[in-house]
N, C-alpha and C positions, 0 to 999 in steps of 0.2 A: 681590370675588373669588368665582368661584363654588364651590360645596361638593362637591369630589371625594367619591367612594363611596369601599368598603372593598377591597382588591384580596382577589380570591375566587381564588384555583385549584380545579383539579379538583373534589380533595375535597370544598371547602367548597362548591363549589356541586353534587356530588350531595346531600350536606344539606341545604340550605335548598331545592333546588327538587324532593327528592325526596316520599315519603310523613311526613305529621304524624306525629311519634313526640315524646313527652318525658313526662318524670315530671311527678309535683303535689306541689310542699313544701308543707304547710297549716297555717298558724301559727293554730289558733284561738282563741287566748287573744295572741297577738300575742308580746308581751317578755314576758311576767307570768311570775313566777317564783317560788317560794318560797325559792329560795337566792340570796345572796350572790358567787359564785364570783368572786375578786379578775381575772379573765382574761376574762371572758365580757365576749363583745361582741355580743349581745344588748342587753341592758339598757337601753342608751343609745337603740336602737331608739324606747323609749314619747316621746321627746323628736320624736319627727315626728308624733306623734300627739295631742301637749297633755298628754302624762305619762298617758294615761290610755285606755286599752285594754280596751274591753268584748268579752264571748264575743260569738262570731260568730255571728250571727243563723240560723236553722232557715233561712229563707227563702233566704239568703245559702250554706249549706252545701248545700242542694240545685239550686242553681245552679252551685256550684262541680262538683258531681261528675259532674251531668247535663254539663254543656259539657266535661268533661275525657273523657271515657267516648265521646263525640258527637264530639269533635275530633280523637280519635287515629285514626289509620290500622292502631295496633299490635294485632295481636291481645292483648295482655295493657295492662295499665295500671295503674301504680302510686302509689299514696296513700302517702306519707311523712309522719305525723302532728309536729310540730314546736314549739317554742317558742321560749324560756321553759320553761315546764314544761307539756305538751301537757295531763296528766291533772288538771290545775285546770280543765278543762272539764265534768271530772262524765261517769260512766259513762251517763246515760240522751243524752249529746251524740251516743259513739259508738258505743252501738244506735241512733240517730237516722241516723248515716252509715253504717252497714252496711246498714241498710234502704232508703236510698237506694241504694247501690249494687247491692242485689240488683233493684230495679228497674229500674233505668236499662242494668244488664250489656249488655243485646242479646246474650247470648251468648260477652262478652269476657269474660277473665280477669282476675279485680282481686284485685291483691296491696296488703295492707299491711301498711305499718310504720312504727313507731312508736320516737321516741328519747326517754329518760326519764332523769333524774337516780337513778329507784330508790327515793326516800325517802317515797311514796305509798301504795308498793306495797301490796296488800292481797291476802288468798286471794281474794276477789271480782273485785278487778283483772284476776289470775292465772287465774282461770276464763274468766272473757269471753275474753282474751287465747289461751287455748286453745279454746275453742269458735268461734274465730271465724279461726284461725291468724293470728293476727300477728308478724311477724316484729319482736323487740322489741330496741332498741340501749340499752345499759345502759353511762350514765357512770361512769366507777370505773377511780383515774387511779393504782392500784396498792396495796402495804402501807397500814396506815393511819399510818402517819407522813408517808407523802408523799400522798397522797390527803388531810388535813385539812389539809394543807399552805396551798391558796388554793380546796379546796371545802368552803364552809360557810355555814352558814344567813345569814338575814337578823338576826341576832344575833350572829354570829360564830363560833359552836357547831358542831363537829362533826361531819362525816356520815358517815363511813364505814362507823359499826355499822348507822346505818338503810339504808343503800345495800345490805350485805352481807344485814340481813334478809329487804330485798326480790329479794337475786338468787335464795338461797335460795325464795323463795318460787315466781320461775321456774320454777323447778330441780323442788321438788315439783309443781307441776301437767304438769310437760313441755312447756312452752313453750319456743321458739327463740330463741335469745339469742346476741348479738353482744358483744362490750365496745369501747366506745368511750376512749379511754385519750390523755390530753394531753400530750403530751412538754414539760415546761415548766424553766424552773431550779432546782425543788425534784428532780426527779425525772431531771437533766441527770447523768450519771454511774453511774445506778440500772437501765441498760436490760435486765441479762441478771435481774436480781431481782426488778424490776417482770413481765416476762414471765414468768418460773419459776411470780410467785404467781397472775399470771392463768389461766396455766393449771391451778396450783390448785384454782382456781374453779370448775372445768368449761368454760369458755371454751374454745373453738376455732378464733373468729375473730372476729380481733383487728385491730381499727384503731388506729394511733395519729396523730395530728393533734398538727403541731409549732406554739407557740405563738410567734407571733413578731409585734408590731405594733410600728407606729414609734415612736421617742422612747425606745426602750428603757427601756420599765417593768421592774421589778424580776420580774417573770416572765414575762420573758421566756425560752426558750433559747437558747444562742446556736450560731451556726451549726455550727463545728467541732463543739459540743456535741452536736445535732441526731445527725450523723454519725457519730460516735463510737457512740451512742447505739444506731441503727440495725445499726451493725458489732456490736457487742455480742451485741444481739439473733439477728442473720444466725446469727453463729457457735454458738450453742444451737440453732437452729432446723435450721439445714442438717446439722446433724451426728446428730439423731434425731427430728422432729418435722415432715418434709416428705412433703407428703400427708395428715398426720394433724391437724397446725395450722394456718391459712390466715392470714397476715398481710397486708393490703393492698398497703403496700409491695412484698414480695416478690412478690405474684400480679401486681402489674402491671410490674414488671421482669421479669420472666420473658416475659410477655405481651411486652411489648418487644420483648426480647432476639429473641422468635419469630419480629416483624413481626408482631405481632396488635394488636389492639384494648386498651390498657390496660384496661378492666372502669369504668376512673372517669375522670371531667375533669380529676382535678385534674391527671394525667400524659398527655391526651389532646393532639393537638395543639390541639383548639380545644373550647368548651362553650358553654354554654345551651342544656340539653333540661331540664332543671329547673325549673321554674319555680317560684317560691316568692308565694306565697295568702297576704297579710296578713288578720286578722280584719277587716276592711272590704271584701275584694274587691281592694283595688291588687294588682296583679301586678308581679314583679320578676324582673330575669334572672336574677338567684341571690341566696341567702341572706347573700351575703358583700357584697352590693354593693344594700343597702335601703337606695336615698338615689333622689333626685328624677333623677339622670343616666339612671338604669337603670329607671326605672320605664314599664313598657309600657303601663298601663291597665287600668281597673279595672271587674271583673265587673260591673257593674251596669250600663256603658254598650257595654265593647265585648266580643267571641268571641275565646276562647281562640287560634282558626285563624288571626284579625285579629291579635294579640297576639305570637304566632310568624312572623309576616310581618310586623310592626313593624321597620322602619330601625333602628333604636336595636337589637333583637334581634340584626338582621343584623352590625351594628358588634359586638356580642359577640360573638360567632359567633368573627369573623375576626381582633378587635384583639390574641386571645391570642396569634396567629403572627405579627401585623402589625409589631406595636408590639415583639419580641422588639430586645434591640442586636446591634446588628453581634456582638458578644463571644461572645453567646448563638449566635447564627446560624451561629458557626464551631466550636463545641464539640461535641467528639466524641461527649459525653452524652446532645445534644440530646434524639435518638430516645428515649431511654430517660427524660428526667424533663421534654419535651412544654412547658416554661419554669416547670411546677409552677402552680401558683396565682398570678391575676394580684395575688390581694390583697396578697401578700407583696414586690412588687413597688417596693420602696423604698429599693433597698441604689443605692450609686455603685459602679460597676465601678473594673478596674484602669486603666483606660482614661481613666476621670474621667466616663465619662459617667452618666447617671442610667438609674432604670427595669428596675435589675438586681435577680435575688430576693436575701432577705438570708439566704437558707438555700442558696446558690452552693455555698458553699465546702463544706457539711456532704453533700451530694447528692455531688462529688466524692469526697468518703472514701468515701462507701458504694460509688458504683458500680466504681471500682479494686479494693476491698477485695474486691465480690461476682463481678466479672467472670469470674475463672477457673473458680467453680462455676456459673453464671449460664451461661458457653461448655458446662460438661462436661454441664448439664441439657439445653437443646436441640440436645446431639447426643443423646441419650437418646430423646428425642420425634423426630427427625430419624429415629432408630431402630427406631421402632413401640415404644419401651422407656417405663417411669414413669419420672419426674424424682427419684423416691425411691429410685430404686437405688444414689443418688450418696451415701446414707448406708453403702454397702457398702464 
């Protein structure tokens, strides 16, 4: 039988046959990690590689940058440094990749950033990291009862204090900082007091990443959870802190709501502009899917430009709206959570069929719950008005 392609409409095909635009994830330490984290799915990653994962070669990073920098079309281009634990590669790795990149520029703009567990951190860290502005994501999954919860060393030992040392230490040099925050079943219930303390922190923006894989591990979330979780959060946020706190969630339903661009994939209708840079060069469509199906090729033999015009890319591209069920395809939500993440893609519907997310039903609470203020925001902006006026 012969192998039909991927069905493209409009959109996806000004994408793929418009100008080279996408990010670079750069795993250079590959899974290596100095934590533990009972959730992290990473780890299992070193098991394609013989359990064993060396830093990424000089030779190998200035290849990686030079071809990312040469293959975009985008006036700016961005470095996402990634793990495992990125900064097990030693500070003289990335003055090694800045130098690169200030060679290679031509002119473009190169942003980075960088996502860290925290427990590294050092005033040295902390300096480069300002001299050099990186925008830094810092793990830290709330109070420290629930945060030692399922993150902890490779010992089993605690991290929260070292975590919080290191944000502080942010905090002193003035570097920009993100929190990256897991929504899991320690911290299922805990939404408006997990946010309360991040914002504590100084945090102002705030991602949270629901954990949810199959076979329901014990930390998992669970959907309704999820949603709940969400609402919780909504109702502190929208009532004094819009404008002034930036939630992922919230900016991209709102974006929604507007008919704009969600800001991220994971509510987009479709993704792969990421591409994710194992320490050997293999390229993958995204960091959530490093297995041999997704893998495009690797910097040593083939160009970035080749790599995003790979078949297998193109099937990423389109299978996030392809492959939605019927179910999905008639939900008045759609617009607004884009089918979420294909990974999470493992629940049965009501319907009985498969390939539904497992976080359905939790996306539902929220967007019922945020809709009326979600409507009274873009009529604000409909209005040449800020969306913060709705805390009036």
């Amino acid at each position: 039988m012969m192998e039909t392609g991927p069905t493209i409409d409009l959109r996806d095909a000004a994408r793929l046959q418009g100008p080279v635009a996408f990010q670079v994830m750069v795993k250079p330490g590959g899974s290596r990690c100095n934590l533990g984290c009972a959730y992290c799915y990473y780890l299992e990653k070193a098991d394609l590689y013989g359990g064993r994962e060396p830093l990424m070669s000089d030779t190998l990073l200035e290849r990686v940058i030079r071809e990312a920098i040469a293959a975009n079309d985008a006036p700016e281009v961005t470095f996402t440094w990634h793990g495992g634990e990125p900064l097990l590669a030693g500070q003289d790795f990335f003055r090694r990749a800045v130098s690169c990149q200030q060679r290679y520029a031509g002119g473009k703009r190169i942003v980075n950033t960088l996502q860290t567990n925290g427990t590294l951190l050092t005033k040295e860290w902390a300096s480069f990291f300002w001299d050099h502005a990186f925008l830094i994501g810092l793990s830290l999954d709330g109070p420290e009862a629930i945060h030692d919860r399922f993150r902890t060393d490779r010992g089993g030992q605690p991290t929260f204090a070292r975590v919080m040392r290191g944000l502080n230490l942010l905090q002193q040099a003035g570097v920009d900082f993100n929190t990256l925050t897991t929504v899991n079943a320690r911290s299922e219930g805990h939404g408006a007091e997990i946010y309360q303390f991040l914002r504590s922190t100084g945090s102002r923006y705030l991602q949270f990443l629901p954990v949810a894989e199959p076979g329901n591990p014990p930390y998992n979330v669970s959907d309704l959870g999820f949603g709940q979780f969400l609402c919780d959060i909504f109702d502190v946020w929208v009532r004094r802190d819009v404008g002034e706190t930036f939630v992922n969630q919230f900016d991209a339903a709102l974006c929604c709501w507007c008919g704009l661009p969600p800001g991220t994939c994971v509510y987009a209708r479709s993704c792969g502009d990421v591409l994710t840079v194992e320490h050997n060069g293999d390229v993958y469509a995204c960091d959530h899917f490093v297995d041999e199906a997704h893998k495009l090729g690797n910097l040593g033999q083939d160009s970035f430009r080749a790599m995003m015009a790979n078949p297998r890319r193109t099937h990423f591209v389109t299978d996030k709206y392809n492959t939605l069920p019927d179910e999905c395809r008639h939900c008045p939500w759609l617009p607004a959570c884009g089918g979420e993440c294909p990974q999470h893609r493992f629940a049965v519907g009501e319907d009985g069929s498969s390939g539904h997310n497992a976080l359905c039903r939790g996306y539902r609470l929220f967007f019922e719950h945020a809709a009326p203020y979600l409507d009274r925001m873009r009529s604000l902006l409909e209005a040449g008005r800020a969306p913060a006026e709705i805390m009036e």
